[in-house]
C-alpha positions as CSV (number, residue, x, y, z in Angstrom):
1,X,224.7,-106.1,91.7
2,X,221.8,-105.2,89.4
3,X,222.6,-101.6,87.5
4,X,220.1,-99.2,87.6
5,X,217.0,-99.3,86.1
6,X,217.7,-95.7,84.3
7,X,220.8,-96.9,82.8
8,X,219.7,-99.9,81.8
9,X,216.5,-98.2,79.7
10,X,219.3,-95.4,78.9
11,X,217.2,-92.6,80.2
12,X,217.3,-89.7,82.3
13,X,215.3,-90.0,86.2
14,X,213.1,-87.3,84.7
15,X,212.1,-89.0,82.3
16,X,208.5,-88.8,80.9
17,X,206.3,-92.5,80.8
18,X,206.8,-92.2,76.8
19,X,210.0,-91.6,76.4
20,X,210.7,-94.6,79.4
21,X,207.9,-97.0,76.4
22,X,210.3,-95.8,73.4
23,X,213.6,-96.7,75.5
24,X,212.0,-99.8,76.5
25,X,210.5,-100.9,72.9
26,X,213.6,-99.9,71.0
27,X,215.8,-102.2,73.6
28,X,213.0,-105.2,73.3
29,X,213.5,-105.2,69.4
30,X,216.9,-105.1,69.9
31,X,217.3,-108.0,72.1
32,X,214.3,-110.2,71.7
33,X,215.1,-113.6,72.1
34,X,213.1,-114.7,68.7
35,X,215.4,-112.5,66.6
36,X,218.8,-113.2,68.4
37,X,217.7,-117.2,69.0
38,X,221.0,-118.7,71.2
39,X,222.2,-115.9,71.8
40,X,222.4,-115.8,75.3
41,X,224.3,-112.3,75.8
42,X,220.5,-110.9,74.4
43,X,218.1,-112.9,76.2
44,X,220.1,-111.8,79.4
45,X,219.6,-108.1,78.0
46,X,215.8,-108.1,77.1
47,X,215.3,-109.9,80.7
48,X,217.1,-107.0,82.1
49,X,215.3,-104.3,80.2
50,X,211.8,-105.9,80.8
51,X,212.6,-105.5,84.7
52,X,214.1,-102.4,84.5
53,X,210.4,-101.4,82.4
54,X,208.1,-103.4,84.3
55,X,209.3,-100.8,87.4
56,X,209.7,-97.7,85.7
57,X,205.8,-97.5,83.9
58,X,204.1,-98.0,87.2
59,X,204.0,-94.7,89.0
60,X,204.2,-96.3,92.6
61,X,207.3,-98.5,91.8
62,X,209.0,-95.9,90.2
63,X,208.8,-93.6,93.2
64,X,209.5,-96.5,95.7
65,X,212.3,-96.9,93.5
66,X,213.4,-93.6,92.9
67,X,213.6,-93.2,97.1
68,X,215.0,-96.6,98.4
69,X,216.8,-98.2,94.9
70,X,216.3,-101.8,94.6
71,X,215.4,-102.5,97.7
72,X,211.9,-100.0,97.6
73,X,210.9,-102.7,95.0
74,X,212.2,-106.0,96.1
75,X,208.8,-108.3,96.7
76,X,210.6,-110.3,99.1
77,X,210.4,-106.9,100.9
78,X,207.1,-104.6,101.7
79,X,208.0,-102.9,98.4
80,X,205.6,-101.5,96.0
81,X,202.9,-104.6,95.4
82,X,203.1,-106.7,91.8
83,X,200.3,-106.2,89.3
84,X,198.9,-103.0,88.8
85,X,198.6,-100.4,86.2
86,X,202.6,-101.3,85.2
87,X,202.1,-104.5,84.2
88,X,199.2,-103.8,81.9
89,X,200.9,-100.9,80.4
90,X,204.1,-103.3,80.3
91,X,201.8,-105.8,78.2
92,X,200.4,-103.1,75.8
93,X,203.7,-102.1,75.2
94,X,204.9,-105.7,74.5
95,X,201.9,-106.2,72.4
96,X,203.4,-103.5,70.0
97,X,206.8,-105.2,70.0
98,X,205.3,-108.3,68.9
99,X,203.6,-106.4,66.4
100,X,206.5,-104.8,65.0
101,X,208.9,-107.4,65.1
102,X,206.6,-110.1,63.4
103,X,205.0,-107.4,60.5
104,X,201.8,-106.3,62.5
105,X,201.1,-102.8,64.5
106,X,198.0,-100.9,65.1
107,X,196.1,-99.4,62.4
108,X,194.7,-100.3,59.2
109,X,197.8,-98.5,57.8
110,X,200.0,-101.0,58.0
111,X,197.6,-103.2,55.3
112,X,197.6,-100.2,52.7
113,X,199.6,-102.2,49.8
114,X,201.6,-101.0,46.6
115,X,199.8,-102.3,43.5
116,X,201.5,-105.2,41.9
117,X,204.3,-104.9,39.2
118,X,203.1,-106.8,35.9
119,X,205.6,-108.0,33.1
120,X,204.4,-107.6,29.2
121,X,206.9,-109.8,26.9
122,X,207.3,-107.7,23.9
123,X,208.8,-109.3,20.6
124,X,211.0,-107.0,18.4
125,X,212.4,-107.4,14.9
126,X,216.3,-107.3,14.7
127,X,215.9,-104.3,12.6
128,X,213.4,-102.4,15.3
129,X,215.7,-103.0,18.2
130,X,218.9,-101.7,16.3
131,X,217.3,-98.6,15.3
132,X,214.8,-98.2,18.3
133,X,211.1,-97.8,17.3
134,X,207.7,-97.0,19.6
135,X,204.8,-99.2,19.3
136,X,201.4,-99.7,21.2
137,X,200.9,-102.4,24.0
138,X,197.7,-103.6,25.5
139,X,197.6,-104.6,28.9
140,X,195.8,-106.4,31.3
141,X,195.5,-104.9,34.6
142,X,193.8,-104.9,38.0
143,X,192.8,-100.7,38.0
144,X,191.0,-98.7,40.5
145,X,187.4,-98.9,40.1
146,X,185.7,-95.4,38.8
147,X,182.4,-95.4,40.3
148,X,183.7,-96.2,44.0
149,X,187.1,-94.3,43.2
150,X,188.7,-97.5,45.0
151,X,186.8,-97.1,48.4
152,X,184.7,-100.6,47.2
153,X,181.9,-99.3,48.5
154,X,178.6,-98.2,46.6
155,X,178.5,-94.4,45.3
156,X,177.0,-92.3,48.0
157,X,177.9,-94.6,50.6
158,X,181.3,-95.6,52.8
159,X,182.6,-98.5,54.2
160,X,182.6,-98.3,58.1
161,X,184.5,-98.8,60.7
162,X,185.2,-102.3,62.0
163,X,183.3,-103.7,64.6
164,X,185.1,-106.3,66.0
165,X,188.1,-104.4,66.1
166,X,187.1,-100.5,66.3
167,X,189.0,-100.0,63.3
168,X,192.6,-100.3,64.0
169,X,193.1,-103.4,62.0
170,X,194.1,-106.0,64.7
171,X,192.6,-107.6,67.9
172,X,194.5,-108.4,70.9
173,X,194.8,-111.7,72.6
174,X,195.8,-112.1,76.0
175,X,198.0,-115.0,76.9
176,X,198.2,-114.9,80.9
177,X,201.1,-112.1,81.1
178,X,201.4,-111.2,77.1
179,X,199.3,-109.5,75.1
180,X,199.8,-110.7,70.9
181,X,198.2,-108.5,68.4
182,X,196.6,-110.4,65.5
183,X,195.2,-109.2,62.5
184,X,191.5,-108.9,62.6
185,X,189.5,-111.6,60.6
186,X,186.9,-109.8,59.4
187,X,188.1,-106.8,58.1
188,X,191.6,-108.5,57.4
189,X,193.8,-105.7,58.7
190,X,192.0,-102.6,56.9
191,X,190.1,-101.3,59.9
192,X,187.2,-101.3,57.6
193,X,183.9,-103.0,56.3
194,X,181.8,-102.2,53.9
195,X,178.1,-102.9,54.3
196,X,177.3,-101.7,50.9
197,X,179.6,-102.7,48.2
198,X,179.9,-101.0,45.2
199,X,177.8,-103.0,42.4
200,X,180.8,-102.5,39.1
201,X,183.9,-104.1,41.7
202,X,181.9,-106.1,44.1
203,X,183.5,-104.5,47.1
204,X,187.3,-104.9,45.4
205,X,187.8,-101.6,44.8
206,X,189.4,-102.8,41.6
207,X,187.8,-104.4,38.2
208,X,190.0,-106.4,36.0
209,X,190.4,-104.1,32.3
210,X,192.7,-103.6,29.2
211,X,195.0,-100.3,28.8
212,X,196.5,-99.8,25.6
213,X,200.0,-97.7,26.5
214,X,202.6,-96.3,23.9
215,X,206.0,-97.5,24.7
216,X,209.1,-96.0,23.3
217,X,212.0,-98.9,22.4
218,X,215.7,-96.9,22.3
219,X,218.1,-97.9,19.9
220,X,220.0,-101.1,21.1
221,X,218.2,-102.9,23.1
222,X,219.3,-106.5,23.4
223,X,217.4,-109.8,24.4
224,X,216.1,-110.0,28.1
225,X,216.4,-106.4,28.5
226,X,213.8,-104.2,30.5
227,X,211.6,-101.3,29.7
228,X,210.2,-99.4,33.3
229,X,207.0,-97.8,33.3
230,X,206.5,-96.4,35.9
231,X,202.6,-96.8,37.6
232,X,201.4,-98.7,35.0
233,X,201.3,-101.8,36.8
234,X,198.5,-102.8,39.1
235,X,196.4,-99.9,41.4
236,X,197.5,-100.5,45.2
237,X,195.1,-101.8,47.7
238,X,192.8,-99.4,50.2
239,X,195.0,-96.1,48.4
240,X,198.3,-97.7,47.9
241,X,200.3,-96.6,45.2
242,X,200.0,-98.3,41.9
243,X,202.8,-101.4,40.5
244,X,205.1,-100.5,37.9
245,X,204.8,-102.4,34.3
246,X,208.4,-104.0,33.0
247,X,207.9,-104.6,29.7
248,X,210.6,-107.7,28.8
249,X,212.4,-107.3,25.1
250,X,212.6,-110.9,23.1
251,X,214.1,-110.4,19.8
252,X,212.6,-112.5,16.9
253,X,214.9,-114.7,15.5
254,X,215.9,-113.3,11.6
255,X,216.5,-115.1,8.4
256,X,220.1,-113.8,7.7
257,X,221.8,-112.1,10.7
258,X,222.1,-114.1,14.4
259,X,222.8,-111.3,17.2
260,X,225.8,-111.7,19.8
261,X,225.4,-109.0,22.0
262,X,226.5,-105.9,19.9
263,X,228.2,-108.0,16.8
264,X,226.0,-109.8,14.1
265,X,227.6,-112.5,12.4
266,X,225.9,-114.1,9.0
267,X,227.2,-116.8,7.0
268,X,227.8,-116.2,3.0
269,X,228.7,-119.1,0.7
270,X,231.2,-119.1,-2.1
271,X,231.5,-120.9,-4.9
272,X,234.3,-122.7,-5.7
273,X,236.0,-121.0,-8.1
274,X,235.5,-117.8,-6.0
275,X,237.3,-119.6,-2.9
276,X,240.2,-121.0,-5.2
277,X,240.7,-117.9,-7.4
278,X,239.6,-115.4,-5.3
279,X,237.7,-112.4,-5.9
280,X,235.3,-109.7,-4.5
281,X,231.3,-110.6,-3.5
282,X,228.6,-108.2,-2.1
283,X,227.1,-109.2,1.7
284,X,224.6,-107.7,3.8
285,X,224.4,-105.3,6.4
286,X,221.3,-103.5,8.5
287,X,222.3,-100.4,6.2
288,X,222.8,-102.0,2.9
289,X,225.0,-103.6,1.3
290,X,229.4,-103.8,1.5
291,X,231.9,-105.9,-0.6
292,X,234.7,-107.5,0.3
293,X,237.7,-109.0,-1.4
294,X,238.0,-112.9,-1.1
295,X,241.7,-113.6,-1.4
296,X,242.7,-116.9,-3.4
297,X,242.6,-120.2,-1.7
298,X,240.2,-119.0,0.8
299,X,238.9,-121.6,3.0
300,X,235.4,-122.7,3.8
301,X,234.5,-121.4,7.4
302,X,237.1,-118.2,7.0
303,X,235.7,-115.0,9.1
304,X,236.1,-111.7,7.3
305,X,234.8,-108.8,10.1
306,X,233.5,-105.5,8.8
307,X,234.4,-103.5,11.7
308,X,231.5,-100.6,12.5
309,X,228.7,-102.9,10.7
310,X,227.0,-104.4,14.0
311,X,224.9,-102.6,16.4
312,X,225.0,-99.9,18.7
313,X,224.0,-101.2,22.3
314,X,222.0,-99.0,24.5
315,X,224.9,-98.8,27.0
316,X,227.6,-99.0,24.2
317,X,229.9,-95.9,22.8
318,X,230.5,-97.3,19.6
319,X,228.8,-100.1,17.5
320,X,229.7,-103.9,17.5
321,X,231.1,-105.6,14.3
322,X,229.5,-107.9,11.4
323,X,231.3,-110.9,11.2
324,X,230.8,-112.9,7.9
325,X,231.6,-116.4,8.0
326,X,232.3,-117.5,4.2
327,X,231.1,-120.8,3.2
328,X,232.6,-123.0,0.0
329,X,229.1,-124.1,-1.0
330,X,229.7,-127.6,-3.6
331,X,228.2,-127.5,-6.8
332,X,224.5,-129.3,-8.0
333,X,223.1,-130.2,-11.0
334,X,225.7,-130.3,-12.8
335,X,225.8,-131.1,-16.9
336,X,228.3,-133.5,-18.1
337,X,230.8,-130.7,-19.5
338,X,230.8,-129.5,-15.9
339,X,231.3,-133.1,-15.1
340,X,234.2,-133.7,-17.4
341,X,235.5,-130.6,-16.7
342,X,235.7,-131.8,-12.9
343,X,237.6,-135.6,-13.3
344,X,240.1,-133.5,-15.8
345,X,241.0,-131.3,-12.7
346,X,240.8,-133.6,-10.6
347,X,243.1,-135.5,-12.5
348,X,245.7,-132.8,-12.6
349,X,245.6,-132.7,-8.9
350,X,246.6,-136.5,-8.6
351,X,249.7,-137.2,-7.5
352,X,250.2,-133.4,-5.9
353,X,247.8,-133.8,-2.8
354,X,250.5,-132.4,-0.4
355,X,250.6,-129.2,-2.5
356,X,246.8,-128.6,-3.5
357,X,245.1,-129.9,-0.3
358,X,247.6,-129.8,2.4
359,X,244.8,-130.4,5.2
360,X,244.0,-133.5,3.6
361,X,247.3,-134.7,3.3
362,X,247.9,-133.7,6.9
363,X,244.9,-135.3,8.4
364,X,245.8,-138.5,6.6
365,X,249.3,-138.8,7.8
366,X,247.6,-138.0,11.8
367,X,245.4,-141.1,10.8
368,X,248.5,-143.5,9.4
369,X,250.3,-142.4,12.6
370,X,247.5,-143.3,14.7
371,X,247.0,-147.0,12.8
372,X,250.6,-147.4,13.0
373,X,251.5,-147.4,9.3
């Protein structure tokens, strides 16, 4: 038994035509077999829906209907005839489905664009990004065009409407049965042509030009991070709203501090004496300088963190650490006392390797173990 045709669109009998189009277009999107494709359960749905519509949006049928059910409009039967206003308003309305379900509709409306978003790569100094600075920028952009304010058409002057469409942006293509909107080739989709165009954009409504913009850098912005502003980026198309402008932070790199996220690390050598003795030496920071005390028989690579001494992050409640990796640097040029000096030490040491250079010892007995020996 088929259900009834106001049940099926979900609408009253008194329903007006429109509101039986809405029932029938929001049920099509819903069910069309090109956006539920093998799904069997919908294309039984649509079918039913497209019946149920075909019926309802032709005055005669529906009244037929509405007095003998079914059977007023089987065409086995001397029901109401097929064809007829219904069916063309049933393909109009089926035009607008396809429309909306594949991106198109009536109306130059729907090809008013947002302007493009642009990207500006911006390189910082360690220094500026820790402590946040503002510098100038200077652009390249597609902006709206002054003299034709956009319109692309010659001061004094307006484009007109489309010909071959009558300015709703698309043209209509019958198929036997369907109706398929397409977007108009001449005026691609605006609804408009211009038979003058403005002389400074060519008809474009845009011209390609520099801005120079002032852009604020907070304190603690990192590598790869993103600035927003907003409508800076490229004027929108037939009175769309302008693209935004991202400008992209790359740090430069810097000649003593490497950045890991909100901790700087450097690397300070030692001399030897310093490493074997111990002592205290000065290192850098971004605010100055800080000492630290080198404990006797430091060893090279050793990582001494000054907690407090990195950077803030943007995000971050409390600033990162410095970490300064200590380096036993080996004397050069040396004279011969140094030299002498040197071989007499070096003599002392002979004989005691396990208890002056207990790596060395250690790796050399991994290495005998390894041979065998």
């Amino acid at each position: 038994m088929k259900r009834d045709y106001y049940e099926v669109l979900g609408v009253s009998k008194g329903a007006s035509d429109d509101e039986i189009k809405k029932a029938f277009k929001k049920l099509a999107m819903k069910h069309h077999p090109d956006r539920n494709q093998g799904d069997k359960s919908h294309e039984e749905k649509f079918k039913e829906a497209k019946e149920a519509y075909e019926i309802l949006s032709d005055a005669q049928k529906r009244a037929a209907y509405d007095q003998y059910g079914h059977a007023g409009v089987d065409p086995s039967m001397a029901g109401a005839g097929a064809g007829g206003a219904g069916f063309r308003d049933f393909a109009d309305a089926f035009g607008d489905i396809f429309g909306d379900i594949f991106g198109g509709g009536r109306g130059g409306r729907s090809q008013v664009y947002r302007g493009a978003d642009l990207r500006y790569n911006l390189e910082l100094s360690l220094e500026e990004a820790a402590r946040g600075t503002e510098t100038k920028i200077r652009v390249p952009v597609l902006a709206e065009c002054q003299h034709c304010h956009g319109s692309g058409a010659r001061p004094g002057t307006e484009p007109v409407t489309c010909p071959t469409c009558g300015g709703h942006g698309q043209v209509r293509m019958q198929q036997g049965f369907f109706s398929i909107q397409q977007t108009c080739p001449r005026c691609h989709g605006s609804g408009r042509v211009i038979a003058d165009p403005c002389t400074h954009c060519h008809g474009e409504g845009r011209v390609k030009q520099h801005k120079t913009l002032s852009v604020r850098i907070p304190a603690g912005v990192d590598e790869g991070d993103r600035i927003r502003l907003a409508g800076e980026g490229e004027a929108g198309v037939n009175g769309g709203p302008p693209g935004d402008l991202y400008v992209q932070i790359h740090l430069k790199s810097h000649a003593v501090f490497t950045r890991d996220h909100n901790d700087l690390h450097c690397e300070m050598p030692i001399s030897f004496a310093t490493a074997a003795l111990g002592g205290e030496i000065l290192i850098p920071t971004l605010d100055g300088q800080a000492s630290i005390k080198i404990p006797a028989e430091t060893q090279s690579g050793k990582v001494f963190r000054l907690r407090g001494k990195g950077i803030k992050g943007v995000r971050s409640h409390a600033p990162g650490d410095l970490h300064c990796h200590v380096v036993v640097e080996t004397p050069i040029n040396l004279t011969e006392r140094q030299k002498e000096l040197l071989r007499e030490f070096e003599a002392c040491c002979t004989g005691h390797e396990g208890k002056h250079t207990p790596r060395a010892k250690g790796f050399m007995d991994k290495v005998k173990e390894f041979f065998g020996q």
